[in-house]
N, CA and C atoms as a LAMMPS dump frame, in Angstrom:
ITEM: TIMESTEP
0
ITEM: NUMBER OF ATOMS
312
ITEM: BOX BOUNDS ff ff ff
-5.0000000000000000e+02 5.0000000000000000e+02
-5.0000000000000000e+02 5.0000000000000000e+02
-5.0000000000000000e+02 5.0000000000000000e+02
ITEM: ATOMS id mol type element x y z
1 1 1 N 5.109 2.136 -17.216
2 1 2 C 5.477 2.305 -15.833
3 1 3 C 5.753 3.781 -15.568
4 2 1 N 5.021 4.366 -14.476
5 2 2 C 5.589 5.636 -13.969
6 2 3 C 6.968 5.853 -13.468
7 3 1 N 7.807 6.7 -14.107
8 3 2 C 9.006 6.671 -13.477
9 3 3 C 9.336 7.927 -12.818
10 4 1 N 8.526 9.112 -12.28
11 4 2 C 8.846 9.974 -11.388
12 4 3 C 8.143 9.076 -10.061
13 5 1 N 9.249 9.507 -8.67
14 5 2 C 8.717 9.152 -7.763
15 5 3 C 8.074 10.072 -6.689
16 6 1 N 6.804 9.998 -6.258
17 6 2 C 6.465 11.667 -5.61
18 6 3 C 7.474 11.038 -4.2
19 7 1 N 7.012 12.188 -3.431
20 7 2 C 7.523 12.479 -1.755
21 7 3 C 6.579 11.952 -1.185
22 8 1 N 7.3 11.08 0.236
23 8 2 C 6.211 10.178 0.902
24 8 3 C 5.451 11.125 1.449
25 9 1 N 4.595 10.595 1.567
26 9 2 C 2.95 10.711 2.43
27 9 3 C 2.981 10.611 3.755
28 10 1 N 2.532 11.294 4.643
29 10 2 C 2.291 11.556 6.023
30 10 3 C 1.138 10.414 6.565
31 11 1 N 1.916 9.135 7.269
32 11 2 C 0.776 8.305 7.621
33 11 3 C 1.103 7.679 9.413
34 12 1 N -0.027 6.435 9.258
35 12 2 C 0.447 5.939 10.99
36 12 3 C 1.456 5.34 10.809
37 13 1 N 2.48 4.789 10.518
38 13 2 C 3.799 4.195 10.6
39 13 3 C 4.56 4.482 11.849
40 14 1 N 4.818 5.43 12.212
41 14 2 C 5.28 5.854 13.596
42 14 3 C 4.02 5.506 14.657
43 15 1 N 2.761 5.313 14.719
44 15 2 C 2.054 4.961 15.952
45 15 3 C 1.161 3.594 15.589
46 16 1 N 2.138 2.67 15.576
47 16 2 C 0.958 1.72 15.051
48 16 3 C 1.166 0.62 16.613
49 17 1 N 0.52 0.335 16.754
50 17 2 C 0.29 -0.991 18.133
51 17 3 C 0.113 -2.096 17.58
52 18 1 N 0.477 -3.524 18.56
53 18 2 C 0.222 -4.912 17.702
54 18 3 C -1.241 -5.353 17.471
55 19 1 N -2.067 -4.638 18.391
56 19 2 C -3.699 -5.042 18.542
57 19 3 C -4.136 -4.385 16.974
58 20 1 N -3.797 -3.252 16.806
59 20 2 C -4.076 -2.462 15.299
60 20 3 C -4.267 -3.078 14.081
61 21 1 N -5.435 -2.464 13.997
62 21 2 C -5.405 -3.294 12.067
63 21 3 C -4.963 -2.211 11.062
64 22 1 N -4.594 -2.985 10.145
65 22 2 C -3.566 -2.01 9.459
66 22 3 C -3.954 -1.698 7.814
67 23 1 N -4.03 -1.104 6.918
68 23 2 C -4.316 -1.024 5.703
69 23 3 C -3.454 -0.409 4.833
70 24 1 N -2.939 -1.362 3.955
71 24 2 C -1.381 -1.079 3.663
72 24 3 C -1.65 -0.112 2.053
73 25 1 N -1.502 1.156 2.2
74 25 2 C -1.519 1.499 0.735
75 25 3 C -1.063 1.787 -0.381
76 26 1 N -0.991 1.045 -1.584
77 26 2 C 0.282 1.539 -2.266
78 26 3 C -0.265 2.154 -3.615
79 27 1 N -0.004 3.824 -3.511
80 27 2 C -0.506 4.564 -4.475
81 27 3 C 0.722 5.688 -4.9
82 28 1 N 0.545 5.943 -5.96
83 28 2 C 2.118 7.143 -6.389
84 28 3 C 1.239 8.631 -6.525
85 29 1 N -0.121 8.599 -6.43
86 29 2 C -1.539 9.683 -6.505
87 29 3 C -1.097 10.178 -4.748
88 30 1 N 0.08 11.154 -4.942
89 30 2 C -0.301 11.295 -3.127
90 30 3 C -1.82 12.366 -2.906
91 31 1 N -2.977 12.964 -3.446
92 31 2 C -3.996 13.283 -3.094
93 31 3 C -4.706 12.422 -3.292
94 32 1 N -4.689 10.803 -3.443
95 32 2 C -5.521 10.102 -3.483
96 32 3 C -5.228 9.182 -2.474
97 33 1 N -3.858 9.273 -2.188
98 33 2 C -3.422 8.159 -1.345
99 33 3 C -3.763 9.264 0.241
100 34 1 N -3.559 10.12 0.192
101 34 2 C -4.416 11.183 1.623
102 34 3 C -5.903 10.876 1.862
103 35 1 N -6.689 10.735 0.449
104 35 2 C -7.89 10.592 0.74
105 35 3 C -8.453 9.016 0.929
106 36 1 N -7.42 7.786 0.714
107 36 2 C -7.413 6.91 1.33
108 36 3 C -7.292 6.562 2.273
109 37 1 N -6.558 7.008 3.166
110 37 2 C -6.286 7.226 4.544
111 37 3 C -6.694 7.836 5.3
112 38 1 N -7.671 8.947 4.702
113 38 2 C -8.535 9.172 5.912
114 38 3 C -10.121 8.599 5.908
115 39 1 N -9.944 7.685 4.568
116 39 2 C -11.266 6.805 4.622
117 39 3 C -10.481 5.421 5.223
118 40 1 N -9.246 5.169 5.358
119 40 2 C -8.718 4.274 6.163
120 40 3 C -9.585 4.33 7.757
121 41 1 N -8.697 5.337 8.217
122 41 2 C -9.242 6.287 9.219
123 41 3 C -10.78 6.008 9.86
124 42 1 N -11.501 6.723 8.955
125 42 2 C -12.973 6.195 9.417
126 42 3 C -13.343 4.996 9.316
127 43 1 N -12.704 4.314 8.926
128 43 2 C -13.027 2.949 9.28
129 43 3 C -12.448 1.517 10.498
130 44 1 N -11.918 2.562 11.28
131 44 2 C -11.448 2.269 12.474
132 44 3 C -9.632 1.131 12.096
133 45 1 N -8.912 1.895 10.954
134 45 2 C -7.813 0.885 10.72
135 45 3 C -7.219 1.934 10.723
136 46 1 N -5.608 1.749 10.908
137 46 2 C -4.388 2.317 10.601
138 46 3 C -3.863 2.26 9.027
139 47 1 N -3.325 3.425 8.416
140 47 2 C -2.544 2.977 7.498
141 47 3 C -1.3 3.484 7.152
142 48 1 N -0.703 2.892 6.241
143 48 2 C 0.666 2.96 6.243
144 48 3 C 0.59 3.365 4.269
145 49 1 N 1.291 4.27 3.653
146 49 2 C 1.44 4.434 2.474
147 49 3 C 2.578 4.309 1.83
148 50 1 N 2.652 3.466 0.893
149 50 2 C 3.782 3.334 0.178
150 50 3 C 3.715 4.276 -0.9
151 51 1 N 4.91 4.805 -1.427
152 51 2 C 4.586 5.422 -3.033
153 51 3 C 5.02 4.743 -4.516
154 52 1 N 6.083 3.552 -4.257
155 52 2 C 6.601 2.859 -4.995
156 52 3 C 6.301 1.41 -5.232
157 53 1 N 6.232 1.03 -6.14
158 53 2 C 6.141 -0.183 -5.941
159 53 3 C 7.127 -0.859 -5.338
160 54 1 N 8.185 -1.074 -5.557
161 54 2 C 9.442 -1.675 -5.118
162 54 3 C 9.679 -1.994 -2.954
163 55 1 N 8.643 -0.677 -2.743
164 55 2 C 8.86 -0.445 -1.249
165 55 3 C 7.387 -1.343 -0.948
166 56 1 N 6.851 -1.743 -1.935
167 56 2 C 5.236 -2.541 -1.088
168 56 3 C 5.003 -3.779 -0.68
169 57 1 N 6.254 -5.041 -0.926
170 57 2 C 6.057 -6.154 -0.232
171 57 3 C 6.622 -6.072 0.972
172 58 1 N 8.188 -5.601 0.957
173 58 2 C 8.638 -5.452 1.838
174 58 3 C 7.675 -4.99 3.235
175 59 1 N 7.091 -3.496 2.657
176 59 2 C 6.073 -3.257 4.056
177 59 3 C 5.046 -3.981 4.243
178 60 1 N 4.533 -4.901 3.685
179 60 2 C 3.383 -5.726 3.725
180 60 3 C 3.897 -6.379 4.637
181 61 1 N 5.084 -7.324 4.746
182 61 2 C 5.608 -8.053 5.822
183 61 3 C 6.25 -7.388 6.941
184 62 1 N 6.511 -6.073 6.689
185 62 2 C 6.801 -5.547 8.332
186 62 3 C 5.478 -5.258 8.948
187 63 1 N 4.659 -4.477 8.596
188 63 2 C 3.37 -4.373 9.474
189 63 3 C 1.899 -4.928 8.94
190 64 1 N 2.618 -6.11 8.218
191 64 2 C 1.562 -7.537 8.456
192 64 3 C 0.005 -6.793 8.187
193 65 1 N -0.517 -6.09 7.058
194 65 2 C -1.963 -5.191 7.075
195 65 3 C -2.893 -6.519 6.648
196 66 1 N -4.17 -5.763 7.198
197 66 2 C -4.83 -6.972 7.324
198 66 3 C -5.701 -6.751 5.742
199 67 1 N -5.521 -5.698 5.195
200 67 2 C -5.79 -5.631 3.77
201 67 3 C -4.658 -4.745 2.718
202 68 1 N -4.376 -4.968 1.231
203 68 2 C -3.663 -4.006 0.823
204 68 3 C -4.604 -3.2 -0.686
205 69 1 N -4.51 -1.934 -0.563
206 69 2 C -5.234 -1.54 -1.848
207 69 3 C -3.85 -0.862 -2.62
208 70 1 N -3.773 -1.761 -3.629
209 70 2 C -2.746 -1.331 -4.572
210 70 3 C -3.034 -1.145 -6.038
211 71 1 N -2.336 0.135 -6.403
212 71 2 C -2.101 0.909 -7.524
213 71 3 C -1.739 0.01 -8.579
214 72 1 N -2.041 0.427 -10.104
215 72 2 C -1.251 -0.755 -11.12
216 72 3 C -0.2 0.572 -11.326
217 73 1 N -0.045 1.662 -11.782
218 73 2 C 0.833 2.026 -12.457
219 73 3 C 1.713 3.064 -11.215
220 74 1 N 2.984 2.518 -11.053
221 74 2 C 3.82 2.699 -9.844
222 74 3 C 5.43 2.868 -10.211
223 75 1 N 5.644 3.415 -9.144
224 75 2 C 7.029 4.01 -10.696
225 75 3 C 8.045 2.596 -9.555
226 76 1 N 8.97 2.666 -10.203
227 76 2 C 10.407 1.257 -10.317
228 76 3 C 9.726 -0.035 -10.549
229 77 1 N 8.339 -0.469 -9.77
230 77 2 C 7.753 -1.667 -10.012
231 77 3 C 6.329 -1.6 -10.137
232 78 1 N 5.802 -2.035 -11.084
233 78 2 C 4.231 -1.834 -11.054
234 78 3 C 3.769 -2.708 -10.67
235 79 1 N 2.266 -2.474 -10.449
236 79 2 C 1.09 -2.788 -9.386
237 79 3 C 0.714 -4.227 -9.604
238 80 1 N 0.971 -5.384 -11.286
239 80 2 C 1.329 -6.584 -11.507
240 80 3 C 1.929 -6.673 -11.06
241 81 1 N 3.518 -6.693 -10.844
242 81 2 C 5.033 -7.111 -10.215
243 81 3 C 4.496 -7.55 -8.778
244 82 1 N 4.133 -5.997 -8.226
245 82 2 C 3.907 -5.985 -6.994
246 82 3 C 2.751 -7.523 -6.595
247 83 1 N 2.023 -7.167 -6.765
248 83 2 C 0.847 -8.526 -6.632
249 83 3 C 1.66 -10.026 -7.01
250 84 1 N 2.227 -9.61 -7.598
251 84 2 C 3.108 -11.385 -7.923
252 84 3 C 3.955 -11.392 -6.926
253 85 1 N 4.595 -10.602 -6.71
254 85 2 C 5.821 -10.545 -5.348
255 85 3 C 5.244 -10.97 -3.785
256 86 1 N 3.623 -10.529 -3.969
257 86 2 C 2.836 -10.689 -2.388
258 86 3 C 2.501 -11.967 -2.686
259 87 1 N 1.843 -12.371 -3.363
260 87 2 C 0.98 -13.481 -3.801
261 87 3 C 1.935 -15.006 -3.607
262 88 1 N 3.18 -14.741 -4.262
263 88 2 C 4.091 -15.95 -4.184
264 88 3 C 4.769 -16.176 -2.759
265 89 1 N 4.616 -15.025 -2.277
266 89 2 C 5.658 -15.273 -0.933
267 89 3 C 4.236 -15.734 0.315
268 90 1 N 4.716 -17.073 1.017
269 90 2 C 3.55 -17.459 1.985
270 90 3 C 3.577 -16.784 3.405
271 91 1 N 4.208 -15.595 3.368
272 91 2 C 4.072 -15.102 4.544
273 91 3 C 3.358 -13.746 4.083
274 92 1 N 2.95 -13.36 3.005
275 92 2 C 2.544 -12.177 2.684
276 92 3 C 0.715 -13.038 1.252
277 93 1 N 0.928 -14.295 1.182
278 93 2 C -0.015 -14.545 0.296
279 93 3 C -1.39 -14.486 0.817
280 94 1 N -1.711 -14.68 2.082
281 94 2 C -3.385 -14.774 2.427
282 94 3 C -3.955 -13.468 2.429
283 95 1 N -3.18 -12.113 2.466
284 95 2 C -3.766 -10.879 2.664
285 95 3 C -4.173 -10.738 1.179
286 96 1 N -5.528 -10.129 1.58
287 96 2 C -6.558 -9.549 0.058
288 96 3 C -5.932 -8.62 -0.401
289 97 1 N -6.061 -8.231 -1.725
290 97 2 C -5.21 -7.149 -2.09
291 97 3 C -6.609 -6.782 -3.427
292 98 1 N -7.326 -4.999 -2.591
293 98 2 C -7.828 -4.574 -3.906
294 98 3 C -6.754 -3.986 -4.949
295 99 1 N -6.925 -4.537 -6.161
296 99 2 C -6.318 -3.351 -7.302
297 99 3 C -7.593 -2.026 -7.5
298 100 1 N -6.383 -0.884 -7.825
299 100 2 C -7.682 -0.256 -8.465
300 100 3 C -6.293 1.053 -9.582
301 101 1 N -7.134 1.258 -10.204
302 101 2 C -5.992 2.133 -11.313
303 101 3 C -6.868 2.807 -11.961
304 102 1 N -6.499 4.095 -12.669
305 102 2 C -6.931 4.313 -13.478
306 102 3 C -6.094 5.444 -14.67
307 103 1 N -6.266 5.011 -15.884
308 103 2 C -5.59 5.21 -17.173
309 103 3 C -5.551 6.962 -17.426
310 104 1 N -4.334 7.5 -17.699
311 104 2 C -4.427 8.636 -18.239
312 104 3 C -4.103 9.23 -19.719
């Protein structure tokens, strides 16, 4: 498990509307999690970035994304935890969730 936590990421969280689709991202890579979001972006969705695991169900159920691409290695809770935490709860289980990681 990663246990430094970076500094959040600059995303739509402050301008999101209820019509909006949303793409919830949870990455601790903040130059990867920038370059997710602006391929969010071109693809006509909003997104919202988490950097922790611990902070990614919770936001899954405040702004309800209509997809989540989540990180495995995440510092307080990793990217398993996280997926078991969405998956079990039925107000957060029907949203798709890509994993994607990679080993250093």
């Amino acid at each position: 498990m990663v246990t430094e936590i970076p500094e959040d990421v600059p995303d739509d969280r402050g301008n999101i509307d209820p019509t909006d689709k949303v793409i919830l991202i949870v990455e601790d890579d903040t130059n990867f999690a920038k370059a997710l979001l602006k391929y969010t972006h071109q693809r006509g969705y909003k997104g919202v970035i988490i950097v922790r695991g611990d902070m990614a169900a919770p936001a899954a159920l405040q702004y309800r994304p209509s997809a989540i691409l989540l990180d495995i290695q995440l510092p307080v809770k990793d990217g398993w935890q996280v997926m078991d935490e969405i998956k079990t709860n039925p107000r957060t289980r029907h949203i798709p969730v890509h994993i994607m990681s990679s080993w250093k």
